[in-house]
N, C-alpha and C positions, 0 to 999 in steps of 0.2 A: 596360447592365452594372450589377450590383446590388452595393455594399461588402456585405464580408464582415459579418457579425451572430452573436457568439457569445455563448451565455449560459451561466455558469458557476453551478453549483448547488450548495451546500453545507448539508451536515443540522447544525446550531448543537449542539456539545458533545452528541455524535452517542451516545455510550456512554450518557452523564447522561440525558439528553430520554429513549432507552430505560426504563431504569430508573424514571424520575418516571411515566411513561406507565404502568407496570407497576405503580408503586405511589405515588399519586398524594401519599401525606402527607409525600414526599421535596421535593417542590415549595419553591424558597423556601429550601432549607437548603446549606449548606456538605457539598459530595458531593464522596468520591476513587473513582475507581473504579482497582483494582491490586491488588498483590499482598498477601498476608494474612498473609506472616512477617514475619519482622524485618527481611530483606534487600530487604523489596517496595519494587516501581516504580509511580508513579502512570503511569497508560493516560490517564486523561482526570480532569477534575474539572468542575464546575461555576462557572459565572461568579460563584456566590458567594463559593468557596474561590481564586479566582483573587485577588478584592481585596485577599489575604492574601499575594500572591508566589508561591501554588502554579501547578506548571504540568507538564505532560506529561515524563515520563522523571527526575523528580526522585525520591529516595531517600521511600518512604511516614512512614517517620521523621522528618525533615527535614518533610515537610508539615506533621505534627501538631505538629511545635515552632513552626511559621509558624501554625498554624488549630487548635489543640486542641481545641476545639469541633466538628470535620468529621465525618462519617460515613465508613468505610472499608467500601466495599463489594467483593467478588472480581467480577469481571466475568463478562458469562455469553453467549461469542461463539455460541451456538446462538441465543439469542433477537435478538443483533445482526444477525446474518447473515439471520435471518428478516426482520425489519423495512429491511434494506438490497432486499432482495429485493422487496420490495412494492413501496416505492416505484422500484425498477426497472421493475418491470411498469407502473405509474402511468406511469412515462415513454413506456416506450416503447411504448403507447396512441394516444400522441399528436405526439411528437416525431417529424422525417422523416429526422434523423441524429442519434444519439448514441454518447459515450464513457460509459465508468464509469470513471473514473479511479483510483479505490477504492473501500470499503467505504461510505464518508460522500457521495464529493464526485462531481459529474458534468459534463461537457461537451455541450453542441448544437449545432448547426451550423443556424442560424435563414435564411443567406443566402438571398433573392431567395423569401422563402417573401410577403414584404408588403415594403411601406414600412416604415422604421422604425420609426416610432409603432407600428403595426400588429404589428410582431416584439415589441416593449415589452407592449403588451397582451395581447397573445399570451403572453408570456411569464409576467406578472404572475396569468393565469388558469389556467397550469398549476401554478405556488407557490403559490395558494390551491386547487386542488382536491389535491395533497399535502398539503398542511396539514389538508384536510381529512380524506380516506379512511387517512391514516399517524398521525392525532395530532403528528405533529412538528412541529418548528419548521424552518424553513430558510430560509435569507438566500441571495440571488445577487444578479448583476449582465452587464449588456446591454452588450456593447464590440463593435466591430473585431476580437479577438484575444482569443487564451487568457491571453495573459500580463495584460492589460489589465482583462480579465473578473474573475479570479482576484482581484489586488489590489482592485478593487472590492466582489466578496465579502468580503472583511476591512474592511471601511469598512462595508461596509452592516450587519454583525453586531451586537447579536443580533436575529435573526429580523427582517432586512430586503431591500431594494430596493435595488437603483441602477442609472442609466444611464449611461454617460460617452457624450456623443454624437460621431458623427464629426466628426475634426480636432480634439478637443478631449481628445485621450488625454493628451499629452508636459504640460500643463496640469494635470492631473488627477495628475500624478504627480510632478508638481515639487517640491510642498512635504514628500512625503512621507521617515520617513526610508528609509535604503536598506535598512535591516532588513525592508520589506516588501516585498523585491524575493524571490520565492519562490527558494527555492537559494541563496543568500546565505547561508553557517553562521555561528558564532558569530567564527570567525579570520578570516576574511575580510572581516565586517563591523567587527572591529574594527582590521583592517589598514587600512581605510578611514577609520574614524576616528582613527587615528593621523596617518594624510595629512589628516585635516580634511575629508575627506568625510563629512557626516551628511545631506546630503540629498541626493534622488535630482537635484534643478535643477542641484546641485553636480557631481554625477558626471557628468552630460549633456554638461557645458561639457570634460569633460575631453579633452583629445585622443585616440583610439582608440590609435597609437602606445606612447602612456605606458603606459595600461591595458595594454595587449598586455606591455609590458616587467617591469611590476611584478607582474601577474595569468597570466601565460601563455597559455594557452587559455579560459581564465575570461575573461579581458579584453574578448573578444569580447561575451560573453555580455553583462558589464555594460555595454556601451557601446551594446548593440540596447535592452535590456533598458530602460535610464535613456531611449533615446529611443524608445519605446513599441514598436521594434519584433519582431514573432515572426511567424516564419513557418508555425508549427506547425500542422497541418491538426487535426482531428477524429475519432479512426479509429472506425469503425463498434463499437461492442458487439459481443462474438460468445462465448456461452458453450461452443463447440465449439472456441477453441483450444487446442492440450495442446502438449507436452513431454516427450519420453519415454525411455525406454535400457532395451536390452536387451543379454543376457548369453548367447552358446553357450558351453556347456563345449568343453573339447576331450575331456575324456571324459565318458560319463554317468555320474551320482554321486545317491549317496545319504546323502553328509554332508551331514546337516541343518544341523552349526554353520557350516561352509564357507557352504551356502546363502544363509543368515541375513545372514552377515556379508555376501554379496556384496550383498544387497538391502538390506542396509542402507547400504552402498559406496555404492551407483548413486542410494537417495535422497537422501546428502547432496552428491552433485553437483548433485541436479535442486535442490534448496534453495536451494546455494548458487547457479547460476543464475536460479533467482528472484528471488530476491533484488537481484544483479547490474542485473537489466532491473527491477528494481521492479516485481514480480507477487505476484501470490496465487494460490493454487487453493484450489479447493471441493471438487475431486473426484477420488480417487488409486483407479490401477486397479492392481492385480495379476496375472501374467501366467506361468502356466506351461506347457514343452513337455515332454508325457514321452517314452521313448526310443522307443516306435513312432510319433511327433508326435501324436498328442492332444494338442490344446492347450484351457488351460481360464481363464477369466478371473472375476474377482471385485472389485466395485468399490462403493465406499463414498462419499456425501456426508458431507463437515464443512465445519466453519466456516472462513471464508477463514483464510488462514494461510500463512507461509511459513519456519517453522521447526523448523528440524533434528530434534530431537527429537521435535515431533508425529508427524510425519509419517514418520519409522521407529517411530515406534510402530503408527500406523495401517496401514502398511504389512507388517509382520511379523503383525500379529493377522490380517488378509486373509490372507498366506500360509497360512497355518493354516489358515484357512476352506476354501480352495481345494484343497490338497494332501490328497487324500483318499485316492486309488486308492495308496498307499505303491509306486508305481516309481520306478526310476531316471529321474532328469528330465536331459534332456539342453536345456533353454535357461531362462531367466526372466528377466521384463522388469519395470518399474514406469513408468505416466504419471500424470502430472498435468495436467486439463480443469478445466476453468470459472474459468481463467483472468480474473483483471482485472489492472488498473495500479495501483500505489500501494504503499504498505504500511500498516498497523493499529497502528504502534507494537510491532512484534514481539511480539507475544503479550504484553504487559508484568504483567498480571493473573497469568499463567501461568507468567514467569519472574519470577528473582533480579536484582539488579542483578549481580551476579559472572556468571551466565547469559549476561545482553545483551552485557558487555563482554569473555567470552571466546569469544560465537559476532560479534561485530565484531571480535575480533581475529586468528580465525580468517581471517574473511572478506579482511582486510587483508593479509595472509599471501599468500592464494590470490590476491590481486592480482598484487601485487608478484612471488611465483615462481612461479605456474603453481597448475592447480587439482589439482594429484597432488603437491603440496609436503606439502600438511598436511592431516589429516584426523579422523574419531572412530575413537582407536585400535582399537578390539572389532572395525571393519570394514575400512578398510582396512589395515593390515595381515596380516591371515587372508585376504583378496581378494589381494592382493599374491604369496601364497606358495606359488598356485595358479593354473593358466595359463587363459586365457580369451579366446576371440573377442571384437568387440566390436561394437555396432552403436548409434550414439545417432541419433535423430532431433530437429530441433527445433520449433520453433510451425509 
């Protein structure tokens, strides 16, 4: 029987390293990459701009009063998504199971492929041929576990190595503080250090019980979590899973705003589900039936993404595309493929900070009462005032 052996892979300041690669005299310098108004969000910056306090999701404003010195660059998720891609392909060349967790970061499932030395070297000779054929940089780390793996890729950055060896996890993670427990947010962690929890040795010692009383269902989490355990398998890559929803009228119609609206109704569900499961798609299809059923479909690659706004855009410019023969259409559908896990910092390049925080507050909403509570008014309501079949399917 062989211990599990996973290795966690991550591309180092995955936006920046793009960029520098693209234009090398970036190297070295204080980089944001974000939004370009006044209201912009930093997506990523550079471990130079970091020694400054900048960091991911902070106001671009606020960075330059911390780094005035920085470069403020717009993001440019065509050429990320290309270069995420590559080094996919690199992988899975080689690797006998992997995740893509995101855009940047990946999982393998190394188990019973060698000894462990053998998984380690193995492992060390696939981060150097990346390194070599992508130009990037990337750090990972050889554990037991994803959870295990994961915090070792944050210890071993930038652009390094680790192994924690077996029996030697709960060790490895004792002195750390509990901020580097992944899913940990900022309240939680500081609920902990309210109780004088700041390290993970600390929270290990705590009784399961307590956590469960003070944390809820989190409780759990931290008390596997501080003692190195996850049971989390490795789910295979598959660029063929989607998400989809379709619409029959109950009559056939040739309101094009009605239309519109409906398809734009149906992709801020598939968004907000996305979202929900921490996904991305690449690939949104279009889908019309007319009233003798012809049916016609039209589909577009973009860049991973999982919101709202993109993607009723992308999606109504395909209607267009598709809807030629001017009949009365009696069905129309929208999917989303090439699915991954994770998220990109919600487009943060692309939006406002008032953007992120009213499609999270949205999202919060659709929590708490249901996913027909709240919505982008132009659609569901015009969907709402007109009657429809309904058919969703999902992954």
């Amino acid at each position: 029987m062989y211990d599990r052996a996973v290795l966690h892979l991550d591309l180092d300041s995955f936006f920046v390293s793009v960029e520098c690669l693209r234009d090398s005299s970036l190297k070295g310098k204080p980089l944001i990459i974000g939004g370009m108004g006044g209201r912009g969000v930093v997506a990523s910056c550079s471990y130079e701009a970091r020694r400054y306090g900048v960091h991911s999701a902070m106001p671009v404003k606020m960075a330059l009063r911390l780094c005035p010195q920085a470069l403020v660059l717009r993001g440019d998720m065509d050429a990320y998504t290309k270069h995420s891609q590559l080094v996919s392909q690199i992988i899975d060349d080689q690797a006998p199971v992997f995740e893509k967790a995101s855009i940047d970061e990946f999982y393998l499932d190394l188990s019973g492929m060698d000894r462990y030395f053998g998984c380690y070297k193995w492992s060390a000779e696939l981060r150097e041929r990346i390194i070599k054929e992508s130009g990037l940089p990337i750090s990972c780390a050889l554990s037991v576990n994803k959870l295990v793996s994961k915090v070792g890729t944050g210890e071993a950055k930038p652009n390094g190595m680790r192994e924690i060896p077996t029996g030697e996890e709960r060790e490895f993670l004792a002195p750390l503080s509990t901020g580097k427990i992944p899913g940990i947010g900022k309240e939680t962690y500081k609920k902990l250090s309210f109780m004088g929890v700041r390290t993970i040795r600390v929270l290990r010692d705590i009784p399961h019980p307590l956590l469960d009383r003070e944390f809820g269902k989190m409780g759990q989490y931290l008390w596997e979590s501080a003692n190195a355990i996850d049971r989390r398998q490795v789910i295979p890559y598959s660029e063929q899973k989607s998400m989809s929803k379709e619409r029959t009228f109950s009559e056939d119609t040739l309101d094009m705003k009605f239309i519109r609206s409906m398809l734009g109704a149906m992709v801020d569900e598939l968004a907000f589900d996305l979202r929900q499961d921490a996904r991305l798609t690449s690939c949104i299809t279009v889908k019309i039936r007319y009233a003798d059923f012809n049916t016609f479909t039209k589909q577009r690659r973009i860049s991973y993404t999982a919101q709202t706004r993109t993607l009723i855009a992308h999606a109504l410019e395909l209607f267009t595309d598709v809807y030629e023969r001017r009949q009365l259409i009696r069905l129309i559908g929208v999917k989303f493929s090439g699915l991954v896990n994770g998220n990109i910092q919600l487009d943060l390049f692309d939006h406002t900070e008032d953007e992120i925080s009213l499609l999270q507050q949205l999202d919060h909403i659709r929590r708490r009462w249901g996913k027909g509570s709240i919505g982008w008014a132009n659609f569901t309501m015009k969907a709402k005032e007109h009657g429809a079949g309904s058919k969703g399917q999902g992954v």
